[in-house]
C-alpha positions as CSV (number, residue, x, y, z in Angstrom):
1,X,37.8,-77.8,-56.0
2,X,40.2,-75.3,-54.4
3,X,41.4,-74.2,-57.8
4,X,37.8,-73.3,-59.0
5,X,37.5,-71.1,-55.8
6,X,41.1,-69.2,-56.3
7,X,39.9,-68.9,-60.0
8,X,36.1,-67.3,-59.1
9,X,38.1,-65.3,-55.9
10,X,40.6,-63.6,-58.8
11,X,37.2,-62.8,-60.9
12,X,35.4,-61.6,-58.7
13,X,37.8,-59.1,-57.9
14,X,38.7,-58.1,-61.1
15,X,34.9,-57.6,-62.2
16,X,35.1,-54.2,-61.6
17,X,37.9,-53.6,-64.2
18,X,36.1,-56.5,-66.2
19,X,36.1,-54.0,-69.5
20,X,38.4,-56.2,-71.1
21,X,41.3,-54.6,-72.3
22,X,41.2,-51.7,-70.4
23,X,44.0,-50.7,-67.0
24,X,43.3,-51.2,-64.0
25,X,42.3,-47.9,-62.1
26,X,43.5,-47.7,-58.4
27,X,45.7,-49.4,-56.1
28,X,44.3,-52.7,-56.5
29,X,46.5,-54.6,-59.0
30,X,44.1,-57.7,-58.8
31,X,41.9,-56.0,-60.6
32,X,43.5,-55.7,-63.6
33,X,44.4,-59.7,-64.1
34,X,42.2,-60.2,-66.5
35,X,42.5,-57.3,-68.7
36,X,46.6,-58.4,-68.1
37,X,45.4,-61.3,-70.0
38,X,43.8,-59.5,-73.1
39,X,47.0,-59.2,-75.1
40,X,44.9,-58.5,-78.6
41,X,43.1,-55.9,-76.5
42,X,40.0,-57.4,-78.4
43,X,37.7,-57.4,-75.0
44,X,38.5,-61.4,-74.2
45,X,40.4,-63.6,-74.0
46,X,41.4,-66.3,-76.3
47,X,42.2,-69.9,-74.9
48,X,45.5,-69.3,-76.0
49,X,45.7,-65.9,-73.9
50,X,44.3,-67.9,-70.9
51,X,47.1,-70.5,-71.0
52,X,49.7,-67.9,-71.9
53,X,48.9,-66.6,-68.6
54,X,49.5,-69.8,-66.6
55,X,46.0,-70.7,-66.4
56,X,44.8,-73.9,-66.8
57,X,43.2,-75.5,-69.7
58,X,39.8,-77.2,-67.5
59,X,39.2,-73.9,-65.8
60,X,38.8,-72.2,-69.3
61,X,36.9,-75.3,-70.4
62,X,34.7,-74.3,-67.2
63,X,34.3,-70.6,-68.0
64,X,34.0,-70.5,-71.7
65,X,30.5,-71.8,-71.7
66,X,29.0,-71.1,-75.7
67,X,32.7,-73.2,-76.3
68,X,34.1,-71.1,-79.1
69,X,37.7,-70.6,-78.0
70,X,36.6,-67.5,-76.2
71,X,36.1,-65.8,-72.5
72,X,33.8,-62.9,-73.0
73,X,32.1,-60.4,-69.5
74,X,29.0,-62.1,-69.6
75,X,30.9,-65.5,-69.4
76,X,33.2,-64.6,-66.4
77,X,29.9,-62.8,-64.6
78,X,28.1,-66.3,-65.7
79,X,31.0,-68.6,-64.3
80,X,31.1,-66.4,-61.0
81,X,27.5,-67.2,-60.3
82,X,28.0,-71.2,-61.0
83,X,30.3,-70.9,-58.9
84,X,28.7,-69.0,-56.0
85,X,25.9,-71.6,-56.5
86,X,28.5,-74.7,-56.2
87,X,29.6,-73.1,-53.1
88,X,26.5,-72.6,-51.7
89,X,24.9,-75.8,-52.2
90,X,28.0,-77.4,-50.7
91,X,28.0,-75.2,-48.1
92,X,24.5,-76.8,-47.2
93,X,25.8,-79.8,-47.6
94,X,28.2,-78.9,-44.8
95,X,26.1,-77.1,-42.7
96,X,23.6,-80.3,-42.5
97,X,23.6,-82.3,-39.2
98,X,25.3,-85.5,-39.5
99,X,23.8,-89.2,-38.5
C-alpha cells in the first residue's frame, strides 16, 4: 500500500502544475512530474508515457479509471480523492480501540 501513498503524495503535489504539458513554475521541481511525463504534450499521459517514466503498470491501472489507455486531470484529481478516502477509512481502522 506504500506505493499508492508515494504515488497520490507525487500528485498531489503536482496538481497545481496539473495543466498537462505545461513547465513547472517556481522552485518546486515536484511539481512538474507529471507534465515531465507528457512527452506528446497532448495534456495526458499515455500508458506507455506512464511506464516510460518508471512507473508501474497497476498504479496506472488504478488511476486510469474510464480504462482507455489514458491519464487525463480529472482522473488524477479522481484517483487523489480514492485515495484520501482509502487512507482515511484505514486510518479509522487504526484509530479504533482494540479487544
Amino acid at each position: 500500500m506504500r506505493p499508492l501513498l508515494v504515488l497520490a503524495l507525487l500528485a498531489i503535489a503536482a496538481l497545481p502544475s496539473l495543466a498537462i504539458g505545461q513547465p513547472a513554475q517556481g522552485p518546486d521541481r515536484r511539481a512538474g512530474a507529471l507534465a515531465a511525463m507528457d512527452k506528446d504534450v497532448d495534456r495526458r499521459i499515455s500508458k506507455a508515457e506512464w511506464l516510460a517514466a518508471g512507473r508501474r503498470e497497476r498504479r496506472f491501472a488504478f488511476v486510469d479509471k474510464n480504462s482507455d489507455g489514458f491519464v487525463d486531470k480529472a482522473e488524477m484529481v479522481d484517483a487523489m480523492q480514492r485515495l484520501r478516502a482509502m487512507r482515511g477509512n484505514r486510518g479509522a481502522a487504526d484509530a479504533a480501540p482494540q479487544p
